[in-house]
Biopython code that builds the backbone (N, CA, C, O; Angstrom):
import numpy as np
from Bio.PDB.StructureBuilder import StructureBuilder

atoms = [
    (1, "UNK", "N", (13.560, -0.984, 36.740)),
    (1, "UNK", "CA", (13.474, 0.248, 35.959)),
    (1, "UNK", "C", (12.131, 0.911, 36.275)),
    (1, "UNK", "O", (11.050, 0.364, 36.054)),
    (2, "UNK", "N", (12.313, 2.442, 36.945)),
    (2, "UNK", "CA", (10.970, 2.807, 36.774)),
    (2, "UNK", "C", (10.142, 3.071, 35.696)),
    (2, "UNK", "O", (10.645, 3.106, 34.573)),
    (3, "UNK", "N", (9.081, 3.244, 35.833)),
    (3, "UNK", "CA", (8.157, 3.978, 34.921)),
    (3, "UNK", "C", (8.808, 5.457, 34.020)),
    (3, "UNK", "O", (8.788, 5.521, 32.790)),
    (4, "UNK", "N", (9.272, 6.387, 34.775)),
    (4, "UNK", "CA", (9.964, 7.495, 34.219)),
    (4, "UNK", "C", (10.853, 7.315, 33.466)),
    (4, "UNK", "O", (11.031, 8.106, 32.539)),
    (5, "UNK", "N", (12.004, 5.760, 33.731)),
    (5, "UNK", "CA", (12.969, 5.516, 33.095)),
    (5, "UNK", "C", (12.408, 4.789, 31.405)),
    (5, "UNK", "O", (12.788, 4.741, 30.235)),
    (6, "UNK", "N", (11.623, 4.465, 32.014)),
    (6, "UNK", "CA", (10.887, 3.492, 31.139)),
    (6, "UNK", "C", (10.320, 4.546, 29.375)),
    (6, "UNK", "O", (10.403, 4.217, 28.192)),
    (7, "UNK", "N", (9.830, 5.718, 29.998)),
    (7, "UNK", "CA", (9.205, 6.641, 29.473)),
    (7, "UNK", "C", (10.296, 7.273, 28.731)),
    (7, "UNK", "O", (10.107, 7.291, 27.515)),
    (8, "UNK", "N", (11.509, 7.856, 29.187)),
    (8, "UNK", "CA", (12.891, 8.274, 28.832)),
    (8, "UNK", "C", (13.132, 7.770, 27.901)),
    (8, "UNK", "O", (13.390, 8.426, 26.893)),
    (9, "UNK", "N", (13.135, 6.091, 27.909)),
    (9, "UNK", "CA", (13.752, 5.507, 26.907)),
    (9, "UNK", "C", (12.665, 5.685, 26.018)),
    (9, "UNK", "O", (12.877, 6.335, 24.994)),
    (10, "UNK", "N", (11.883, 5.363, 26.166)),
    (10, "UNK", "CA", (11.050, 5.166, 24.607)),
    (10, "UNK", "C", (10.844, 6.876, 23.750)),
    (10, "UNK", "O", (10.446, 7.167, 22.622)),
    (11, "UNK", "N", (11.188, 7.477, 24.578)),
    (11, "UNK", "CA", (10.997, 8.900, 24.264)),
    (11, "UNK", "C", (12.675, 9.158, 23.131)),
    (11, "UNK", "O", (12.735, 9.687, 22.021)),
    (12, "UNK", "N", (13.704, 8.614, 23.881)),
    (12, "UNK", "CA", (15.021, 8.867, 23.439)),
    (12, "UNK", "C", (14.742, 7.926, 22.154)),
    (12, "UNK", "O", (15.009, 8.584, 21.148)),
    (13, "UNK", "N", (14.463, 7.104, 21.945)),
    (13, "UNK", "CA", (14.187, 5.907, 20.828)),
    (13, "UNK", "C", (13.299, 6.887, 19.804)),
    (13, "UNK", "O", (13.757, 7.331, 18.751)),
    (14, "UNK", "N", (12.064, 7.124, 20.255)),
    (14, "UNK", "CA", (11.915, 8.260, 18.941)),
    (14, "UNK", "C", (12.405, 8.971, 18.512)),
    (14, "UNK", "O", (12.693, 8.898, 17.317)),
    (15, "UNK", "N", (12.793, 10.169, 19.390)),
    (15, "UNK", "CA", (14.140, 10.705, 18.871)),
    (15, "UNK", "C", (14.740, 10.644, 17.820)),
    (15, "UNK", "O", (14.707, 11.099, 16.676)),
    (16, "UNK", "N", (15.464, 9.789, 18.631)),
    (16, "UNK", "CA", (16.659, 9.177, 17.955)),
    (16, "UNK", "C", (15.793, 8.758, 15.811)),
    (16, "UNK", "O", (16.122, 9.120, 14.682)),
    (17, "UNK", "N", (15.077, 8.187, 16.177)),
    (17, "UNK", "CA", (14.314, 7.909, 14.695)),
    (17, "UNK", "C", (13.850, 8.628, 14.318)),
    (17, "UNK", "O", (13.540, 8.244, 13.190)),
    (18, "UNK", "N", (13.412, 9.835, 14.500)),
    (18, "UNK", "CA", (13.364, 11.344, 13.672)),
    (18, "UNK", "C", (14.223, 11.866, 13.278)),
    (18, "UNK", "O", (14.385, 11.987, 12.064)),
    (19, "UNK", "N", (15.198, 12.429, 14.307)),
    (19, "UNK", "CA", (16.606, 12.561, 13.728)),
    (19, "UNK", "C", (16.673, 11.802, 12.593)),
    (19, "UNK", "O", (16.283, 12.279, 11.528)),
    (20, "UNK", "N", (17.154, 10.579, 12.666)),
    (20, "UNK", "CA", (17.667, 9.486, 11.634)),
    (20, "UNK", "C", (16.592, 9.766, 10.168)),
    (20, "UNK", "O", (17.101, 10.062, 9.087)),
    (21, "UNK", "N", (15.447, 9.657, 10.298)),
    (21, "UNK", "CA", (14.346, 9.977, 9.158)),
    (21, "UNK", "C", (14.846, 11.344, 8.941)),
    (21, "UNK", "O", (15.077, 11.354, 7.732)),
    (22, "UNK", "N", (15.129, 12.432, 9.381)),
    (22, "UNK", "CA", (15.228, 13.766, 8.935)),
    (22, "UNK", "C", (16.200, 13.868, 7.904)),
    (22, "UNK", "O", (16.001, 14.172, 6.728)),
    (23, "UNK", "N", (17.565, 13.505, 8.616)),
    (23, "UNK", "CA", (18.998, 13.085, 8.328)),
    (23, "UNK", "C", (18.610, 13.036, 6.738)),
    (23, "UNK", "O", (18.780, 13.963, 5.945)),
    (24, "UNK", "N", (18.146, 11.967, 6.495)),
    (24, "UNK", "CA", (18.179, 11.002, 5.392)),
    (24, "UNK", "C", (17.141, 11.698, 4.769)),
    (24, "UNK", "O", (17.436, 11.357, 3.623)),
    (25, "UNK", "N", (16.118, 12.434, 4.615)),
    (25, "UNK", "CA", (14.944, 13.075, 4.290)),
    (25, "UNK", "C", (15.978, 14.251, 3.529)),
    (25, "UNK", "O", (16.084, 14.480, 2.324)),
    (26, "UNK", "N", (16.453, 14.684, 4.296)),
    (26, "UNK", "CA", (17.576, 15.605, 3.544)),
    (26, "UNK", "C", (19.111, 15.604, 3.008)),
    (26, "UNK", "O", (19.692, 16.612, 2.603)),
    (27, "UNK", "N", (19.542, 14.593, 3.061)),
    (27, "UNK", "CA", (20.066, 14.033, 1.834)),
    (27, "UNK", "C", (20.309, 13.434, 0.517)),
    (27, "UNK", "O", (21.286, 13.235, -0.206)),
    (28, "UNK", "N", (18.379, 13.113, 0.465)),
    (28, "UNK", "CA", (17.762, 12.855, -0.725)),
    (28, "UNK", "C", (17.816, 13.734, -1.350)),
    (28, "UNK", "O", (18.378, 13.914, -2.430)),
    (29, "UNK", "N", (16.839, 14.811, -0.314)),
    (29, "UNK", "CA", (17.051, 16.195, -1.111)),
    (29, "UNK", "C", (17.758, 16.988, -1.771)),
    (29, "UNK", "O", (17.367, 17.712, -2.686)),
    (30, "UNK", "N", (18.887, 16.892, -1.325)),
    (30, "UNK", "CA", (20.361, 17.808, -1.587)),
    (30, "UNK", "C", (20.473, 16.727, -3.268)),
    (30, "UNK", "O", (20.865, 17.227, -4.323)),
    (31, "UNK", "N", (20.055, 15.308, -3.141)),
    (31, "UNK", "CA", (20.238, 14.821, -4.361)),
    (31, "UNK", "C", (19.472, 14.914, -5.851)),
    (31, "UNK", "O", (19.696, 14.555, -7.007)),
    (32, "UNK", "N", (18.183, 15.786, -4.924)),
    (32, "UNK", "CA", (17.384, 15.497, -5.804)),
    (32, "UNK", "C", (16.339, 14.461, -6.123)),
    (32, "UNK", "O", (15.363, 14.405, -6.871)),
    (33, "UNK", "N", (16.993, 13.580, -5.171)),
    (33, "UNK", "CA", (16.107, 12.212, -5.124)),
    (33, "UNK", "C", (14.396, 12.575, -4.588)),
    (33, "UNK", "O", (14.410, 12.964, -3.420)),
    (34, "UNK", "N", (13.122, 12.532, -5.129)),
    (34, "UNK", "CA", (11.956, 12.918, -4.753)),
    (34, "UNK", "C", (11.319, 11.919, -4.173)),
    (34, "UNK", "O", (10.207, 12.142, -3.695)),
    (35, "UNK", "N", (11.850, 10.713, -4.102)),
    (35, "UNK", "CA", (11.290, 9.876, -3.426)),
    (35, "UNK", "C", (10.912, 9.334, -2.552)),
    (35, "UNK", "O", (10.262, 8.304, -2.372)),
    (36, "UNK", "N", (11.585, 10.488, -1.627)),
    (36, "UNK", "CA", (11.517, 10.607, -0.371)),
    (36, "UNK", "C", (9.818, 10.815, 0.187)),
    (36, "UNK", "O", (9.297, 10.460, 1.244)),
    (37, "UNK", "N", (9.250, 11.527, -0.987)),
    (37, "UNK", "CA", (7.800, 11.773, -0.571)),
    (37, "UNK", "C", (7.316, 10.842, -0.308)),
    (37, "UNK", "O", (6.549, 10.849, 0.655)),
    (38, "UNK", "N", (7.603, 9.306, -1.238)),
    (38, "UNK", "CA", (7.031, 7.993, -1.443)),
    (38, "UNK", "C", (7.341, 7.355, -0.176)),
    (38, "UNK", "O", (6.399, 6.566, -0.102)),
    (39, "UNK", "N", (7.916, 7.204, 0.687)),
    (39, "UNK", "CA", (8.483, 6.623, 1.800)),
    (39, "UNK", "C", (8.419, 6.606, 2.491)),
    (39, "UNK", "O", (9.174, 7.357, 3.108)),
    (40, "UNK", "N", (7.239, 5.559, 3.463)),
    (40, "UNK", "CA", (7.032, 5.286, 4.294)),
    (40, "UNK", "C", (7.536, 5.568, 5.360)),
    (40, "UNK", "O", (6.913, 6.140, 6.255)),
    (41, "UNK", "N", (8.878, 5.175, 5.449)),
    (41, "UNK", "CA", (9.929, 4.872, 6.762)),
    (41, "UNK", "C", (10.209, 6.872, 7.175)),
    (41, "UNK", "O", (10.245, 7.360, 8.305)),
    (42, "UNK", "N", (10.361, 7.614, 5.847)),
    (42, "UNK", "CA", (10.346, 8.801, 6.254)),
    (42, "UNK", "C", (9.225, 9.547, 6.315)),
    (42, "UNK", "O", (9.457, 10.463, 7.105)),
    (43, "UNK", "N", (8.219, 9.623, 5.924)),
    (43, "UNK", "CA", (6.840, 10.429, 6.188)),
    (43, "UNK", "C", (6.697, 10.152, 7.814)),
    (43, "UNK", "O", (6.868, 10.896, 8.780)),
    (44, "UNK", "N", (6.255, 8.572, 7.688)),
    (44, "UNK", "CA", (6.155, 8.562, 9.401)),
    (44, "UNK", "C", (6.801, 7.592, 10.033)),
    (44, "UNK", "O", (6.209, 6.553, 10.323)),
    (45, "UNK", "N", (8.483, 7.841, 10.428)),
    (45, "UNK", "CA", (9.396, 7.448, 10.881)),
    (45, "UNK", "C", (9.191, 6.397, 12.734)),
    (45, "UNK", "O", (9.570, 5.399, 13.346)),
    (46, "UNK", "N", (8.299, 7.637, 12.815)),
    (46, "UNK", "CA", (7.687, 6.651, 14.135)),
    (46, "UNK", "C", (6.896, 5.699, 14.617)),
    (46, "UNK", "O", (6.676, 5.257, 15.745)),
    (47, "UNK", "N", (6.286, 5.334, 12.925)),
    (47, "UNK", "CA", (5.115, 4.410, 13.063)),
    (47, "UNK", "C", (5.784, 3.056, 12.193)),
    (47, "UNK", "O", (5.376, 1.918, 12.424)),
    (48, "UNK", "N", (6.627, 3.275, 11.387)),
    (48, "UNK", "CA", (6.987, 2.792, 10.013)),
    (48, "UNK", "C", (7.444, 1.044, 11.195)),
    (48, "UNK", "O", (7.359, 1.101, 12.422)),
    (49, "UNK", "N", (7.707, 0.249, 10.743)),
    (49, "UNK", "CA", (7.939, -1.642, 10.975)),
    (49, "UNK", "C", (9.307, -1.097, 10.787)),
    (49, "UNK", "O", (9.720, -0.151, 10.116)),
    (50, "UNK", "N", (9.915, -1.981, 11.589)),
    (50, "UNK", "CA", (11.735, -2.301, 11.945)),
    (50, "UNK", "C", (12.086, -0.626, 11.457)),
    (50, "UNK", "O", (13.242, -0.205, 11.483)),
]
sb = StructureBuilder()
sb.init_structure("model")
sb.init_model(0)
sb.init_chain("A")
sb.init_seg("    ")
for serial, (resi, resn, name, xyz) in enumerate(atoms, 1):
    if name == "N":
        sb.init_residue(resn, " ", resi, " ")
    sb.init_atom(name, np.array(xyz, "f"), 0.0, 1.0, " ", f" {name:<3s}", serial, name[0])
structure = sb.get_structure()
């Protein structure tokens, strides 16, 4: 695997986990749920463990 490929992926992997944090960032919302502010995994989706 090159380097570029290498780069791709980890690039598509964030992505992909913003999307997913956004997703869910705004479905709280629509609920009302505010807790979303509190939450790690969504404030910073790209740094957050597992």
């Amino acid at each position: 695997m090159s380097g570029f490929d290498r780069l791709a992926q980890r690039l598509t992997a964030r992505a992909k986990a913003l999307a997913e944090a956004h997703a869910q960032s705004r479905r709280l919302e629509r609920q009302g749920d505010e807790t979303r502010w509190r939450r790690a995994d969504l404030l910073w989706p790209t740094t957050a463990k597992g």
